[in-house]
C-alpha positions as CSV (number, residue, x, y, z in Angstrom):
1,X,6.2,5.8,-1.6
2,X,2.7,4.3,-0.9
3,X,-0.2,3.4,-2.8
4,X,-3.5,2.0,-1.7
5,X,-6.2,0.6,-3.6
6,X,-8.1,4.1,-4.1
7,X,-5.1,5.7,-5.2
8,X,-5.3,4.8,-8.7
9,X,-8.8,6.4,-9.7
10,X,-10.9,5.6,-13.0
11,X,-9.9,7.3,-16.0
12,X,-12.1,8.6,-18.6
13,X,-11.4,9.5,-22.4
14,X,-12.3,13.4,-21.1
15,X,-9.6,14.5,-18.1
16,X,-11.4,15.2,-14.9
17,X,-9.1,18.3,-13.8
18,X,-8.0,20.0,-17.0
19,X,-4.9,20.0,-18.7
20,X,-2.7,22.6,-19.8
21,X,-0.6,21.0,-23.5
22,X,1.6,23.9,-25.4
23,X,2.0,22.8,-28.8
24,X,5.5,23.8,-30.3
25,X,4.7,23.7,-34.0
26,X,5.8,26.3,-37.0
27,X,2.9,24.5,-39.4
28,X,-0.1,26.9,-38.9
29,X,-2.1,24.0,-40.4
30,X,-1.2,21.1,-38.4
31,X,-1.0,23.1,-34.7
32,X,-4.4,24.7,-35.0
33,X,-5.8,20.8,-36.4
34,X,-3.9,19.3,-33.1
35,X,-5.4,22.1,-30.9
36,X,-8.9,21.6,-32.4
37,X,-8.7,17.6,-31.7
38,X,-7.4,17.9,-28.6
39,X,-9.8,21.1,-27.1
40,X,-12.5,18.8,-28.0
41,X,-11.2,16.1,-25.5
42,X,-10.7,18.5,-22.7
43,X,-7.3,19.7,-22.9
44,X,-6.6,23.2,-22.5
45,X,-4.1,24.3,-25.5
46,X,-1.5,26.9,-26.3
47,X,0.6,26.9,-29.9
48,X,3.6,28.8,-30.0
49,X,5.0,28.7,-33.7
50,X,9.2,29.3,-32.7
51,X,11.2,28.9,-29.8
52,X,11.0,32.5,-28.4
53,X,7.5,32.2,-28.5
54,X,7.5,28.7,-27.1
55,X,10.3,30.2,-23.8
56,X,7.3,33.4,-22.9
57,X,4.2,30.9,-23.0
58,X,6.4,28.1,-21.3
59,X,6.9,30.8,-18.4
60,X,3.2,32.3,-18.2
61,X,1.5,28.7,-18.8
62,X,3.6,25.9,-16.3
63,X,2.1,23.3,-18.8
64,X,1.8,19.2,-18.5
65,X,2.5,18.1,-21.6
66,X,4.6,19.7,-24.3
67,X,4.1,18.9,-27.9
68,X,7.4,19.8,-29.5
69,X,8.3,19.5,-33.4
70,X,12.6,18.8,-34.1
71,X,13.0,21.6,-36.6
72,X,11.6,25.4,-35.6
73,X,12.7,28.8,-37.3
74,X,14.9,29.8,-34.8
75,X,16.1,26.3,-33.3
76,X,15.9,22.8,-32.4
77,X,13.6,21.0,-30.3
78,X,16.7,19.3,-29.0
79,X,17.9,22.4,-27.4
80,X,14.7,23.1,-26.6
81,X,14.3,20.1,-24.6
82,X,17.7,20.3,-23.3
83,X,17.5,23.6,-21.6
84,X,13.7,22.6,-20.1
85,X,15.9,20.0,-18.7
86,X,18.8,21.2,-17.2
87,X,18.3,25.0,-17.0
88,X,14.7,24.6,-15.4
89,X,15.3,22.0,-14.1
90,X,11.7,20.8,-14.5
91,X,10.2,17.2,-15.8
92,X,7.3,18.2,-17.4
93,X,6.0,15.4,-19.8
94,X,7.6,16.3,-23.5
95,X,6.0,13.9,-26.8
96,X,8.5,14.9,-29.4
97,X,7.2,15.3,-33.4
98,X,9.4,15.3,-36.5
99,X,9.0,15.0,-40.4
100,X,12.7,14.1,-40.6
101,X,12.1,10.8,-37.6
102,X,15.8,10.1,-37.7
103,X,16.8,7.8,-35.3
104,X,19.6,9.8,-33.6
105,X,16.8,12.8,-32.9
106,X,14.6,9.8,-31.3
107,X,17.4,8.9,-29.1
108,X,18.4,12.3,-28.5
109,X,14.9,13.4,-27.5
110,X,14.7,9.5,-25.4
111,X,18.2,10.5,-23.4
112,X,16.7,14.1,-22.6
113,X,13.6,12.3,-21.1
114,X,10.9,12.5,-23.6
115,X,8.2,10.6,-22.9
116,X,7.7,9.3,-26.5
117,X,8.4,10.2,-30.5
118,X,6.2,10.3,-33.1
119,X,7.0,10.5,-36.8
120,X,5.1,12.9,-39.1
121,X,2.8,12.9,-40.5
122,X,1.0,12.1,-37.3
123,X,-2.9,10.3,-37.5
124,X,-4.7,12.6,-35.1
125,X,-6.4,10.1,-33.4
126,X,-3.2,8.2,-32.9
127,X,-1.9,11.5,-31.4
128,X,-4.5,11.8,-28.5
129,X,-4.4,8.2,-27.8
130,X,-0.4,8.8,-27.0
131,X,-1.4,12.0,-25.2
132,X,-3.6,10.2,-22.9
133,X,-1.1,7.6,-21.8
134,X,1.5,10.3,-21.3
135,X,-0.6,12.7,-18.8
136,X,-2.1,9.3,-17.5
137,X,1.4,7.6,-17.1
138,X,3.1,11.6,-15.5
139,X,0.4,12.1,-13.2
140,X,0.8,8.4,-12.1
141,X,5.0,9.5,-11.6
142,X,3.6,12.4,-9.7
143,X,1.6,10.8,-7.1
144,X,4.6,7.9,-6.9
145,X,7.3,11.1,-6.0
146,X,4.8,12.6,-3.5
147,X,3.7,9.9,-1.6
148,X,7.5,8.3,-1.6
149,X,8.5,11.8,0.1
150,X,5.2,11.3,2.7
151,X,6.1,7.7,3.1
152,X,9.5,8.3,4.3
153,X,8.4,10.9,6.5
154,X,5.7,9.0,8.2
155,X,8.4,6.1,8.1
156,X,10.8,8.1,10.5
157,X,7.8,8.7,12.6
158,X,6.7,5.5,13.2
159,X,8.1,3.3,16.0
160,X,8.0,-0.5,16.8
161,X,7.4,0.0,20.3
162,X,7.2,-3.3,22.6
163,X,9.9,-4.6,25.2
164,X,8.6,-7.7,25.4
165,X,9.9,-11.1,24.4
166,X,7.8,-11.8,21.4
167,X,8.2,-8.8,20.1
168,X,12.0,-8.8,20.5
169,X,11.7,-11.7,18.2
170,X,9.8,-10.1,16.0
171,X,12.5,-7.4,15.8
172,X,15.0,-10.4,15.4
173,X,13.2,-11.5,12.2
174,X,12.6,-8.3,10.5
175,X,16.3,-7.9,10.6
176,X,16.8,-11.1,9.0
177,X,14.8,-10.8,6.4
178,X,16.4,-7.3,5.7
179,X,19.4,-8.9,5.4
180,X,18.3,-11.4,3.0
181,X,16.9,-8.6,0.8
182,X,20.1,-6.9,0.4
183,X,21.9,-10.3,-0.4
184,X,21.6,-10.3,-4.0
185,X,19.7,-8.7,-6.9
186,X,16.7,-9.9,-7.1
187,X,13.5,-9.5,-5.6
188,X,13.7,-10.8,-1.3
189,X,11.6,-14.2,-0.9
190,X,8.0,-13.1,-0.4
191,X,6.6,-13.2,3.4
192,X,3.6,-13.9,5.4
193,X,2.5,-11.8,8.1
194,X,0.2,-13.7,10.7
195,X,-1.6,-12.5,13.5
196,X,-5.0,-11.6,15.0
197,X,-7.0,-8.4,13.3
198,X,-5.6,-5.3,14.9
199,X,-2.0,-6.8,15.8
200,X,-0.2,-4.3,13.4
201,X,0.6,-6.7,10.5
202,X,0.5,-3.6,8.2
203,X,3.2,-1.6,10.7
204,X,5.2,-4.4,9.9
205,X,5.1,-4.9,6.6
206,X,6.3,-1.0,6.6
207,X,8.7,-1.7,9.2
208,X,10.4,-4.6,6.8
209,X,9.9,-1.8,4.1
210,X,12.1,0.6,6.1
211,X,14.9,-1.6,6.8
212,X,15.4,-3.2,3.0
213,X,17.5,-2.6,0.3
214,X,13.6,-0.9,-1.6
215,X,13.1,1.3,1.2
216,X,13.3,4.0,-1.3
217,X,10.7,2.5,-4.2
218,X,6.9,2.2,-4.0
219,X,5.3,0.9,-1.0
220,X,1.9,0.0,-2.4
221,X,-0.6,-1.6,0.6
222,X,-3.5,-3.5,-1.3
223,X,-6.7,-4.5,1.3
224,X,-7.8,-7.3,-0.8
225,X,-11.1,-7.6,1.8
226,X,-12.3,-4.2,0.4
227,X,-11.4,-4.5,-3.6
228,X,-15.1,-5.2,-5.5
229,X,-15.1,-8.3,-6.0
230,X,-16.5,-7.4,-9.7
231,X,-13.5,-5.3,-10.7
232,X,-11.1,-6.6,-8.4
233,X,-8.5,-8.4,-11.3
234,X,-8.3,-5.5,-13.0
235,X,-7.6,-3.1,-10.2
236,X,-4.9,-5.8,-9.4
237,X,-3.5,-6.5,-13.5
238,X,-4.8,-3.6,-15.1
239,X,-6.5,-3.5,-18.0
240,X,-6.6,-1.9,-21.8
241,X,-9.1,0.0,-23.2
242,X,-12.8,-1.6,-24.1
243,X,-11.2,-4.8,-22.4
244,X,-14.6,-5.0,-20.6
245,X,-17.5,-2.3,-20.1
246,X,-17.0,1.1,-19.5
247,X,-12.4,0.3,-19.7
248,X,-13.0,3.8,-21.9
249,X,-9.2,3.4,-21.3
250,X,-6.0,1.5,-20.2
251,X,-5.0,1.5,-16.8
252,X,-2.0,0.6,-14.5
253,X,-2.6,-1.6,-12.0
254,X,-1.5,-1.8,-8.5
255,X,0.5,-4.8,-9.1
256,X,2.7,-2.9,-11.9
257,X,2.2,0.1,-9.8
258,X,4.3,-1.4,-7.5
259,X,6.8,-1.4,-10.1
260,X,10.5,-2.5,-8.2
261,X,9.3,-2.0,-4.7
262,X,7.2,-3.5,-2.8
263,X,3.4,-4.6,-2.5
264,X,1.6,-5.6,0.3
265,X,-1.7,-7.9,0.0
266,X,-3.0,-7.4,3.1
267,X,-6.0,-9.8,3.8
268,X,-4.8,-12.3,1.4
269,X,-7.3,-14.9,3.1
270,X,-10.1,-13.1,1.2
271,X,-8.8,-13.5,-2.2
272,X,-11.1,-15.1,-4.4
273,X,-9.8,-18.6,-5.7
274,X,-9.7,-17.8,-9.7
275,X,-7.8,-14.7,-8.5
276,X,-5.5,-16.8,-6.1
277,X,-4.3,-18.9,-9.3
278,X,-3.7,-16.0,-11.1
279,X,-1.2,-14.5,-8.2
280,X,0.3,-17.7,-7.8
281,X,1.1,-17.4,-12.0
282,X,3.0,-14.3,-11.4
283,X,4.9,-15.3,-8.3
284,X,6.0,-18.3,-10.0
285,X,6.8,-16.5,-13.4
286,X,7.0,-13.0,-12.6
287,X,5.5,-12.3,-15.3
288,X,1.7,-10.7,-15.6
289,X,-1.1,-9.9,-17.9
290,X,-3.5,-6.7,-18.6
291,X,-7.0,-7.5,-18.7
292,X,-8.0,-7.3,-22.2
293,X,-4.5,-8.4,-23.7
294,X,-1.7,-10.9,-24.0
295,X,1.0,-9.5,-23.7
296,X,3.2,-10.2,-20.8
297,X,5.0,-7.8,-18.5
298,X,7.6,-8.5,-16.2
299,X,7.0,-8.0,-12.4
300,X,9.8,-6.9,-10.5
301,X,7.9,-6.0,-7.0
302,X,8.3,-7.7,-3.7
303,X,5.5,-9.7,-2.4
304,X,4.4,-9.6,1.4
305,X,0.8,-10.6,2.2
306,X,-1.0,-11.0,5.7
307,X,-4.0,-12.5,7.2
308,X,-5.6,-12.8,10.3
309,X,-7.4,-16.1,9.3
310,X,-6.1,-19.4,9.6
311,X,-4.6,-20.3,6.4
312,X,-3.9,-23.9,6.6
313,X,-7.4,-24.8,7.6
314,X,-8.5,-22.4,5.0
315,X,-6.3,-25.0,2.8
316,X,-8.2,-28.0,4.5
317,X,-11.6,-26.4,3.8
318,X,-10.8,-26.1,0.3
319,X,-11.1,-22.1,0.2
320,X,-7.0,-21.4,-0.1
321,X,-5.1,-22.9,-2.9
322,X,-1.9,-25.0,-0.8
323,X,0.2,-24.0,-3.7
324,X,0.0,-20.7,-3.4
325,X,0.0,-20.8,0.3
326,X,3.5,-22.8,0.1
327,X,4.8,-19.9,-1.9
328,X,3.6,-17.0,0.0
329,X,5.2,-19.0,3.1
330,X,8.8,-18.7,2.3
331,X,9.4,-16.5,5.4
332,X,6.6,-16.1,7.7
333,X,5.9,-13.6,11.4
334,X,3.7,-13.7,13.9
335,X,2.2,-10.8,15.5
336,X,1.7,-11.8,19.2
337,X,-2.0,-10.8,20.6
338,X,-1.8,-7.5,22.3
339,X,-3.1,-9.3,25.8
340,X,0.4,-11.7,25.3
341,X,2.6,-9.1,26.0
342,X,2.3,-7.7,29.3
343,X,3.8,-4.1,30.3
344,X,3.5,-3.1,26.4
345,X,-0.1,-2.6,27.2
346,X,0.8,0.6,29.1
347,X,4.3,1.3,26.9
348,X,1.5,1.4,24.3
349,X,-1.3,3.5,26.4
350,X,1.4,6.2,27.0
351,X,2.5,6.2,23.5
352,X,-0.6,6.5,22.1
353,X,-2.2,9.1,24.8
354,X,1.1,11.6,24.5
355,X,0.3,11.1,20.3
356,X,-3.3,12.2,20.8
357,X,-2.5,15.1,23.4
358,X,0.0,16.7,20.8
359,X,-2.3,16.3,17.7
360,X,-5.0,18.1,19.1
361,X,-3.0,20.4,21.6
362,X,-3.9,19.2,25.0
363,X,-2.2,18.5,28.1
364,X,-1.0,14.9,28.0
365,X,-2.9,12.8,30.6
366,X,-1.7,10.2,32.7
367,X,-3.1,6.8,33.4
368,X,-4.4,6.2,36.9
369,X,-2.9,3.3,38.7
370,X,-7.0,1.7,38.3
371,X,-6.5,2.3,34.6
372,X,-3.7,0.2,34.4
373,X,-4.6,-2.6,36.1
374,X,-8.0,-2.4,33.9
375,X,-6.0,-2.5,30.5
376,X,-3.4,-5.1,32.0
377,X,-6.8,-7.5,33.3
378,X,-8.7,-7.2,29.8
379,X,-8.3,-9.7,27.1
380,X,-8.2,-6.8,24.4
381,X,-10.0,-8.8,21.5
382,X,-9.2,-5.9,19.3
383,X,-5.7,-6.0,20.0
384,X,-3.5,-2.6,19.6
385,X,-6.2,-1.0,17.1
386,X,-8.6,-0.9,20.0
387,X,-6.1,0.2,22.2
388,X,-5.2,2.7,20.1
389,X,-8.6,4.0,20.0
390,X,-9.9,3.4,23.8
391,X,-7.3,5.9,24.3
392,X,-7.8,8.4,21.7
393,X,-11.5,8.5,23.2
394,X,-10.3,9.0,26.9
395,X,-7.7,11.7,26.0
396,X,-10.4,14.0,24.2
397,X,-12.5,12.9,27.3
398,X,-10.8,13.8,29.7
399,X,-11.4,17.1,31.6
400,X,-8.3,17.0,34.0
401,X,-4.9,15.6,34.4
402,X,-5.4,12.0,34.6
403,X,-7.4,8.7,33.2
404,X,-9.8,7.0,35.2
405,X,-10.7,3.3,34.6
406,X,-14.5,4.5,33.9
407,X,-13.1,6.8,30.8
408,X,-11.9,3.9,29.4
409,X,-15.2,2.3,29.4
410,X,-13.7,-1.3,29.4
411,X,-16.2,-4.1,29.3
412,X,-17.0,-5.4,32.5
413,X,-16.6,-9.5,32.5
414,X,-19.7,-11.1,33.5
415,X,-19.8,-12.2,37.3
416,X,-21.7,-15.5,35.8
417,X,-18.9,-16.9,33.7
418,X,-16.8,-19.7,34.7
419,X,-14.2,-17.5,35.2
420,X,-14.9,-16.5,39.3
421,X,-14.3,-20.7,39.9
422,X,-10.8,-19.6,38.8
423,X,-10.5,-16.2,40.1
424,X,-11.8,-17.3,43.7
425,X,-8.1,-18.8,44.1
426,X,-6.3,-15.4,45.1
427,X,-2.8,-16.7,44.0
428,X,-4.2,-16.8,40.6
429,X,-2.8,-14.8,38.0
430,X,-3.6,-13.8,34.0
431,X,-1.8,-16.4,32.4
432,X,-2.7,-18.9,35.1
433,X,-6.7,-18.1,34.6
434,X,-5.6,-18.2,30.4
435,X,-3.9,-21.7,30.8
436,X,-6.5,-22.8,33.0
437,X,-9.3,-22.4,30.5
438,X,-7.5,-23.6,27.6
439,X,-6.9,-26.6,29.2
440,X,-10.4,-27.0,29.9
441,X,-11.5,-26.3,27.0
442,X,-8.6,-28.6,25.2
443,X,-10.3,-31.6,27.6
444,X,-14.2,-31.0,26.5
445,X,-13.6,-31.1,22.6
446,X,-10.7,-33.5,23.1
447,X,-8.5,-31.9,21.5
448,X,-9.7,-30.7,18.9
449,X,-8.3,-27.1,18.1
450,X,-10.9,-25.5,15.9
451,X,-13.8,-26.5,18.4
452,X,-11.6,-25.5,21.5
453,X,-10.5,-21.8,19.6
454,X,-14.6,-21.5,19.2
455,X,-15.3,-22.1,22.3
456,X,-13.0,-19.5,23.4
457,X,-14.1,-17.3,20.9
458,X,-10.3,-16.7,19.5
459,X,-9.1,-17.5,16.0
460,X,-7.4,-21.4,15.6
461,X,-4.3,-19.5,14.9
462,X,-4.4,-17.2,18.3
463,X,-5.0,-20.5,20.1
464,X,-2.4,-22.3,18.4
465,X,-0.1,-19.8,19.1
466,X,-0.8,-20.3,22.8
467,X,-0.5,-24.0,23.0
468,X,2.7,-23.5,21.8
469,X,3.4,-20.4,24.5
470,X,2.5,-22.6,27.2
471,X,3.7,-25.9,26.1
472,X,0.9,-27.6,25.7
């Protein structure tokens, strides 16, 4: 079940796409009053004054909400609501109504999935205000069941593919942590995805998704690099209505959206700092706050977050809290560089080159020996995203049965660099001509990490990652 940030649109006191209410309600004066009140917000409205009535305009209508009184002529709502239930076998969004309000028809109605109860007489304002958060809380079930049963499916889809050793490490860890998450009942420890833009942090974070005891509740990815910065606590807390301008009315947000599964802040580096305190509030108490209210609400979701930025000397810097970085680095994984893993540059070429073929119905293409060596020379600063799409353009390119190194268009390394003083050695392979400039790069900034990774134009982490690869 995924959500992203633009799943959950804004709301406004008048319903974009209309909605269809039938009113069950034997009081000819208080059905056409509730139909009046809520035609003039937008809703489209049907009263049916028994339970015969009620079964023919339930049939010819398919409505979202039902409005349905406890005592009719000939019936109760209870039965009403019980056959909706179990001989329709339909959920449809029911807000019960009754003069009497006894508290066994409230829990009757509750049991049989009602969505609330209101006790007569009913304030008409007070009535649309509970019909808004009904249709706004069942269309925000609806989306949840539809994109759980399009998650899964694109989950059985997708494959980690790699054979070598880092990712076979990677593979290692995921199935630790999985195991972790089924050990007991609460939430798993959250994690930290590292790894250089394009490394497929967010693959993993669906991957460790997949294999955990919440593979079956919301998976709900939030970019935190493309949230406005303006309105970006309340698209992550929610808000109430007229908490700030134009909040015509309360929202859910993605953080409760989440609900019991899990929610993935990916670009956590870009969080702003006031917003970074207020995360690190909920991870600590799992507890949060609407905008506009102080009521707390308990939080229940998994936490993973990623970054392609150097989080520590974002700590250093002063632009990352160290308290919340030591709590979102419980568990951490690192996604190697795609240029760090050898033959899964072509295991990946392939894979992505027979995906394109079948999408758009072409013959798959093969890769020309030229092509390979090409991919397995280049340094891939994109990583598997522009991989990914070097190959999506040479498969819709290509006029004939195979890849040639000029559809690929790979950029050609200047023949001025530094680099031919270690190419002119012929023995001299990829990670020799790698280890070779790190190291002389290491010696001309003495050391110094952050001026060595600049030089080399790679993130600190990336460079990090291979001082440690070649034991440096």
């Amino acid at each position: 079940m995924t959500i992203d940030s633009n799943t959950l649109v804004n709301s406004t006191e008048v319903p974009i796409l209309q909605k269809n209410i039938l009113i069950i309600e034997d009081e000819k004066v208080f059905a056409r009053a509730v139909q009046k009140k809520l035609t003039r917000a937008g809703y489209v409205c049907e009263v049916a004054g028994s339970l015969a009535s009620a079964w023919k305009m339930f049939k010819k209508t398919a409505p979202d909400l039902i409005l349905l009184d406890m005592r009719l002529p000939d019936g109760s709502g209870l039965e009403f609501l019980e056959d909706i239930r179990e001989r329709e076998k339909t959920q449809v969004a029911v807000l019960v109504m009754s003069a009497y309000g006894e508290v066994e028809d409230a829990v009757s109605a509750m049991k049989l999935g009602a969505s609330d109860y209101l006790k007569k007489p009913v304030d008409l304002d007070e009535l649309l205000i509970n019909v808004q958060k009904v249709i706004e809380y069942d269309e925000l079930n609806r989306k949840l069941i539809y994109s759980s049963k399009r998650e899964q499916h694109r989950i059985e889809e997708v494959e980690f593919l790699g054979n070598c050793e880092a990712i076979g490490n990677v593979r290692e860890q995921v199935q630790r942590i999985a195991q972790i998450s089924h050990a007991g009942r609460e939430a798993p420890p959250t994690v930290l995805l590292l790894g250089e833009t394009g490394t497929g942090k967010d693959v993993l974070a669906r991957l460790l998704h997949a294999n955990s005891k919440l593979h079956d509740k919301p998976f709900v990815h939030v970019d935190c690099a493309s949230l406005p910065r303006d309105l970006i606590e309340a698209e992550l807390f929610g808000h109430e209505k007229g908490a700030f301008t134009n909040a015509h009315v309360a929202r859910t947000g993605l953080i409760e959206a989440a609900e019991d599964g899990l929610l993935f802040l990916d670009e956590i580096g870009e969080l702003p700092l006031d917003l970074q305190s207020k995360l690190l509030a909920v991870l600590e108490r799992r507890t949060m706050r609407k905008v506009g209210t102080s009521q707390e609400r308990p939080v229940a979701a998994w936490f993973i977050a990623a970054t392609n930025r150097d989080i520590a000397e974002l700590v250093t810097t002063g632009e990352f809290r160290s308290d919340l970085y030591y709590r979102l680095n419980v568990l951490s994984v690192f996604m190697p560089a795609l240029a760090d893993r050898g033959e899964d540059i072509i295991l990946l070429a392939n894979h992505f080159a027979q995906q394109t073929a079948k999408r758009y119905g072409l013959s798959e293409p093969v890769l020309s020996e030229a092509s390979k060596k090409d991919m397995m020379d280049y340094q891939w600063p994109g990583n598997v995203r522009e991989l990914k799409h070097m190959i999506e353009r040479a498969v819709l390119l290509s006029s004939g049965s195979s890849i040639s190194r000029e559809m690929l268009q790979l950029p050609v390394v200047n023949e001025n660099t530094g680099l031919n003083n270690i190419l002119s050695d012929e023995k001299t392979t990829l990670g020799t001509a790698e280890l070779s400039l790190i190291k002389q790069a290491m010696d001309r900034t003495n050391g110094n990490v952050s001026k060595a990774a600049r030089e080399l134009g790679v993130s600190r982490m990336a460079l990090r990652y291979r001082l440690k690869k070649y034991n440096l």
